[in-house]
C-alpha positions in Angstrom: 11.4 -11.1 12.5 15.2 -11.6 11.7 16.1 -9.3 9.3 18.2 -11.7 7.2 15.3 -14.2 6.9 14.2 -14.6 3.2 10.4 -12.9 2.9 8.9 -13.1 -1.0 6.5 -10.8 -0.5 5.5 -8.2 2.4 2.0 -6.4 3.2 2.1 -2.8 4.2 -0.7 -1.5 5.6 -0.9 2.7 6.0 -1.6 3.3 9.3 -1.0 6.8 11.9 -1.2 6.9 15.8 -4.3 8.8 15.4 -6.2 5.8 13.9 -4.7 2.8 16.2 -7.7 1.4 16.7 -8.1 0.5 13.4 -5.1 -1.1 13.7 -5.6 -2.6 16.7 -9.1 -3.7 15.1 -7.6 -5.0 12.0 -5.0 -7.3 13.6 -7.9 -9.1 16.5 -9.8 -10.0 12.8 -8.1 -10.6 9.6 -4.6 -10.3 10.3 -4.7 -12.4 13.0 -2.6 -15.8 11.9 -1.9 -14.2 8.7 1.0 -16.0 8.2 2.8 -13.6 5.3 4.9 -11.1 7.2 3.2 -7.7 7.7 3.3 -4.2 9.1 1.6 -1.6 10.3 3.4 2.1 8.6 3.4 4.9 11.2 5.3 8.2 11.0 7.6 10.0 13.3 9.7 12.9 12.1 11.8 12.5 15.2 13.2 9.2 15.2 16.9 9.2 15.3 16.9 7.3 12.1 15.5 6.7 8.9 13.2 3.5 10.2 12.6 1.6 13.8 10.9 -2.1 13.6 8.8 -3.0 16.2 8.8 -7.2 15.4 6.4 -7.1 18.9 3.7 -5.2 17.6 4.7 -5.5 13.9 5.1 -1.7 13.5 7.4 -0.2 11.1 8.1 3.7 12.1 9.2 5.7 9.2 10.8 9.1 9.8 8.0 11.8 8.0 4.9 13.2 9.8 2.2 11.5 10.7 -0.3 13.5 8.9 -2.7 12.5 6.1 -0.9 15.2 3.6 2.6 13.4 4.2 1.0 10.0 3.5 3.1 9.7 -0.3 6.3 10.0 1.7 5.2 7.5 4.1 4.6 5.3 1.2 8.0 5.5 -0.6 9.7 5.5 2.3 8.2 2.5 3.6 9.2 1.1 0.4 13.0 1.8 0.4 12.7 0.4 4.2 11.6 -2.7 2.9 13.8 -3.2 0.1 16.5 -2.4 2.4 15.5 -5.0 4.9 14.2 -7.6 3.3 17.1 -8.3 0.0 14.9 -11.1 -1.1 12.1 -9.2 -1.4 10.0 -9.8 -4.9 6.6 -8.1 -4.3 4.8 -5.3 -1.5 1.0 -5.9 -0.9 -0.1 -2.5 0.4 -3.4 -1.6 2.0 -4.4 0.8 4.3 -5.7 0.7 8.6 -9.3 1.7 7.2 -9.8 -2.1 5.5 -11.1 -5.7 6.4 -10.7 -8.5 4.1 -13.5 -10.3 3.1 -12.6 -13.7 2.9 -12.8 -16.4 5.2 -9.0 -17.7 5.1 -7.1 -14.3 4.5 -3.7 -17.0 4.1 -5.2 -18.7 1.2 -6.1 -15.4 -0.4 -2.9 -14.4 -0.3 -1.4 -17.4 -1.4 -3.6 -17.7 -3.9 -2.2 -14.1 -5.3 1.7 -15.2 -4.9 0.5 -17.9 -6.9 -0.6 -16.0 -9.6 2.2 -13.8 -10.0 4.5 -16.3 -9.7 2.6 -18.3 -12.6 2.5 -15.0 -14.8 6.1 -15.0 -14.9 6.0 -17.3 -18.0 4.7 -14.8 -19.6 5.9 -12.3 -18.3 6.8 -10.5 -14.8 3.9 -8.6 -13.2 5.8 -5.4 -11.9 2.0 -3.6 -11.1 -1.5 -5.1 -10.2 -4.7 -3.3 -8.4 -8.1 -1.9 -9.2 -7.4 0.4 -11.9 -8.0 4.5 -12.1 -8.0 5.9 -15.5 -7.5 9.3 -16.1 -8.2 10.2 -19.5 -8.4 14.2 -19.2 -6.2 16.1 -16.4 -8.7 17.9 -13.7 -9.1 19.3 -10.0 -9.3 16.8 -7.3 -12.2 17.3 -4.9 -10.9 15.2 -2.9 -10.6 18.1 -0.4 -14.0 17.8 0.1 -13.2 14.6 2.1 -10.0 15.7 3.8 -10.0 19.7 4.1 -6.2 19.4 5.2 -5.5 18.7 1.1 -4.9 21.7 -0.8 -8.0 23.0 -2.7 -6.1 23.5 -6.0 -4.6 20.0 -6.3 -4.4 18.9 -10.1 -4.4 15.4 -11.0 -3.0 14.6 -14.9 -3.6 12.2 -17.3 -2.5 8.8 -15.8 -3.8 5.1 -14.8 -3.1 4.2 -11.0 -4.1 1.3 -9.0 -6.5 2.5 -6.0 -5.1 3.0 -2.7 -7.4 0.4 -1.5 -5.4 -2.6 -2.4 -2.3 -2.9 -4.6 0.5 -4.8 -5.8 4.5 -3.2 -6.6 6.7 -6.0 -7.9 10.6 -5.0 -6.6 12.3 -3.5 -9.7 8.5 -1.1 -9.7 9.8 0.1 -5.7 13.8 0.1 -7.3 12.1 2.6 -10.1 9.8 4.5 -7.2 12.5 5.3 -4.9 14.4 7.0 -7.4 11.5 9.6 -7.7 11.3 9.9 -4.6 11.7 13.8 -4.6 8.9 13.9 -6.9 6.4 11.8 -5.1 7.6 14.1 -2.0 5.7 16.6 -3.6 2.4 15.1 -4.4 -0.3 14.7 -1.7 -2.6 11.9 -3.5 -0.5 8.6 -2.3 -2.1 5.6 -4.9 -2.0 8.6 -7.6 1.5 9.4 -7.2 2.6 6.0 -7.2 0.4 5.3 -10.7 1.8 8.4 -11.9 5.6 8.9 -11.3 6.0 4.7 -12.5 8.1 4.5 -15.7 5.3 2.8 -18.5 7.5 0.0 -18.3 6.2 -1.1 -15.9 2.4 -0.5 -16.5 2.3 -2.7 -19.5 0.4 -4.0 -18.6 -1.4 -3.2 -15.2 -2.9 -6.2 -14.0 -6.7 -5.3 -13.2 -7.7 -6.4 -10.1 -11.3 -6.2 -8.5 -9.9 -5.3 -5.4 -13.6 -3.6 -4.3 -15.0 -7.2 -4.2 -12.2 -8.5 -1.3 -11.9 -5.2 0.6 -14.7 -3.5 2.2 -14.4 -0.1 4.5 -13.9 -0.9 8.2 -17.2 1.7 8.8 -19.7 -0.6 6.3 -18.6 -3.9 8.0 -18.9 -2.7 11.4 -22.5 -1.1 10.3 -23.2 -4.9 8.9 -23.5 -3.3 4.9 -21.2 -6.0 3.7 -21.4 -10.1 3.2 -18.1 -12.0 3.8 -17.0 -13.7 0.9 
């Protein structure tokens, strides 16, 4: 894709070399015609530069690790890439390699949400949308449990985050984001850093969306535990 070509909004999807298959899997089904411009994230702390596109096999290297603990700087990284690339940028779509859209014309689901963010303008600009995580009392994440590279003391504070399922970042959220990018550095929980380290300003409000109902986990489609929508 010509970098100077005007993109409105841009899908991200978390991806590592480890996983390609998912990938690989996710681009022969849902992606495939998607006609809003997307990218697989992979990282590689030893690329010469800060990015490298890959329009062929719509890639976009960042330069971090690979590794599930580095997966907040992949994030906000991929997020400066794309500001930086696309000027005309308005909102990110991010997802992650693990997911399948359930819907039968993935283009007319996400037209349907430019649509709607374009409409709420009237009322105001949506800068964050996603299934919502409240956190009303700070705690120890277990999430360890899961993935035994995360650290076993890893506390998660008082916050509300969109899941790292599916979300939505409007353009001044990523301006915001990339400023705390040191901070986010440091975390290890990617959809909870992003909730947490955004200013309130732009959580008021969050638009709640039932993301769980649209994306299903590549392992319960392929085991047939999901109905297409």
């Amino acid at each position: 894709m010509d970098q100077h070509q005007p993109v409105n909004a841009l899908l991200l999807i978390m991806n590592c070399v480890k996983y390609n298959h998912k990938a690989t899997k996710q681009r022969d089904t849902w992606l495939k015609g998607l006609q809003m411009p997307y990218y697989h994230v992979l990282g590689n702390p030893n690329l010469e530069s800060n990015y490298q596109l890959n329009e062929v096999e719509r890639i976009l290297w960042v330069n971090v690790p690979d590794d599930y603990n580095s997966l907040p700087k992949k994030v906000i990284t991929a997020y400066a890439v794309a500001q930086q690339v696309f000027p005309d940028l308005q909102y990110i779509f991010k997802t992650d390699d693990d997911q399948m859209l359930q819907s039968n014309n993935p283009n007319k689901f996400f037209d349907n949400l430019v649509k709607m963010l374009e409409k709420r303008h009237e009322t105001g600009k949506i800068h964050y949308a996603g299934n919502i995580v409240d956190v009303p009392k700070a705690y120890l994440s277990q999430y360890h449990r899961i993935h035994p590279e995360l650290p076993k003391e890893l506390p998660v504070y008082v916050t509300k985050y969109c899941s790292g399922r599916f979300y939505i970042l409007s353009v001044e959220a990523i301006t915001y984001l990339v400023q705390k990018r040191e901070d986010i550095f440091r975390e290890y929980l990617e959809d909870y850093a992003i909730g947490m380290h955004l200013h309130n300003r732009y959580k008021n409000p969050i638009l709640h969306l039932d993301t769980n109902l649209f994306f299903k986990d590549m392992e319960l489609v392929a085991a047939g535990h999901v109905d297409e929508l």
